[in-house]
C-alpha positions as CSV (number, residue, x, y, z in Angstrom):
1,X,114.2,91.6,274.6
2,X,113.4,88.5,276.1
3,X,111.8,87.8,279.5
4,X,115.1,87.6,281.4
5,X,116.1,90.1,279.5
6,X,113.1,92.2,280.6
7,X,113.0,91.0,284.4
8,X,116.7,91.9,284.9
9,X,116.0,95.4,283.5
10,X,112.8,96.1,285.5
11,X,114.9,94.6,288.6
12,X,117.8,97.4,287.6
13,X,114.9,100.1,287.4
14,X,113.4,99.5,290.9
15,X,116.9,99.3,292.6
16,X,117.0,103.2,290.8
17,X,114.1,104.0,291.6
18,X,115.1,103.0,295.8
19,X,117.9,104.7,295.6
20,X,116.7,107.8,294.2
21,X,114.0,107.7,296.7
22,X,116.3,107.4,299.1
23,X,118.5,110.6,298.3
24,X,115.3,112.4,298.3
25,X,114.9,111.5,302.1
26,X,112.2,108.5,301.3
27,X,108.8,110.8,300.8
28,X,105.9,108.9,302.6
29,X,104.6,107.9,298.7
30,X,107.3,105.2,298.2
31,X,110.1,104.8,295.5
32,X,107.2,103.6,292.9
33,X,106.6,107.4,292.5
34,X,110.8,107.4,290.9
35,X,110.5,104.5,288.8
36,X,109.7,106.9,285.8
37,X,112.3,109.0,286.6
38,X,115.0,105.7,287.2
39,X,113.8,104.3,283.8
40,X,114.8,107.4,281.4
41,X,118.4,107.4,283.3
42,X,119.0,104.3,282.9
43,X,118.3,104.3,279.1
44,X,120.4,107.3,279.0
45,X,123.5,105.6,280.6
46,X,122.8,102.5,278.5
47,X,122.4,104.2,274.8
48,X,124.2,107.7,275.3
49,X,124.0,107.9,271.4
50,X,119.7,107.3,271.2
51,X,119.0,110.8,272.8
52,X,121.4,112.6,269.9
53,X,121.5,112.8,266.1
54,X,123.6,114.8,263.6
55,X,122.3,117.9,262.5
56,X,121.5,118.2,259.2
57,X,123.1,120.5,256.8
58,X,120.9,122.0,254.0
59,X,122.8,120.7,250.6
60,X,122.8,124.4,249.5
61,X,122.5,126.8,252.5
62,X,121.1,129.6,250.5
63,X,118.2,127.4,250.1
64,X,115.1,128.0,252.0
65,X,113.5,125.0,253.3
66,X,110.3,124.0,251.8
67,X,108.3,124.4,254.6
68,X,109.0,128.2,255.1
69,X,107.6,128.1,251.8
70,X,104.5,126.0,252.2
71,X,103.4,127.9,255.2
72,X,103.5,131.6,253.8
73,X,100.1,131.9,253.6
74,X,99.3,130.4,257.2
75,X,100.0,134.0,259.2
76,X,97.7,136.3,260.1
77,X,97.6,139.7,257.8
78,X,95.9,143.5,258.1
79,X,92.6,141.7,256.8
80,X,92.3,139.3,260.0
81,X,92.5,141.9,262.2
82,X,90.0,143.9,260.8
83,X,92.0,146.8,258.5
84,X,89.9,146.4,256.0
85,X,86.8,147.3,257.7
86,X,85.3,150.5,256.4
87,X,85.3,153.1,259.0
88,X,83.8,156.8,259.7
89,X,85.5,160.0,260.0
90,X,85.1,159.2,263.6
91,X,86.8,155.6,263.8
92,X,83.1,154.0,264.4
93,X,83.1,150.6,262.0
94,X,80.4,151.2,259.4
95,X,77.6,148.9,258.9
96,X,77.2,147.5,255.5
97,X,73.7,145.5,256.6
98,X,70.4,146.7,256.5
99,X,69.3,144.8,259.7
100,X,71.0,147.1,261.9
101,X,70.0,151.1,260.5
């Protein structure tokens, strides 16, 4: 993009941004506060096709993906929360150190 290129499409984003700020009743802040807001619709009108992309289909849909795979051992079990912990007839935890009898 070029600097014409680049004036004429900042000039399309403030004339947005007025005229969202003006069906929003012109809020005291100004319609600086909608140039964000005018910026992402415009890019949507001008490359419908950039916000969307084909979904992919697994070659062989029995197949699990790798990273169901790879992350099989990242979820928590009995032995993070504690089952393992020896316990009294009571359900007290034991204490296996010395420094605390």
């Amino acid at each position: 993009m070029n600097s014409e290129e680049f004036a004429a499409w900042e000039s399309r984003i403030k004339e947005r941004a007025q005229k969202i700020w003006e069906e929003k009743g012109r809020p005291a802040d100004g319609p600086e506060i909608f140039e964000e807001q005018a910026r992402e619709l415009l890019a949507l009108e001008e490359v419908p096709d950039a916000t969307t992309r084909p979904v992919e289909t697994p070659s062989n849909p029995d197949e699990e993906p790798i990273l169901a795979l790879q992350n099989q051992g990242d979820f928590p079990g009995l032995h993070d929360q504690g089952a393992d912990m020896g316990r009294t007839n009571d359900g007290d935890p034991q204490r296996t150190d010395d420094k605390h009898q």
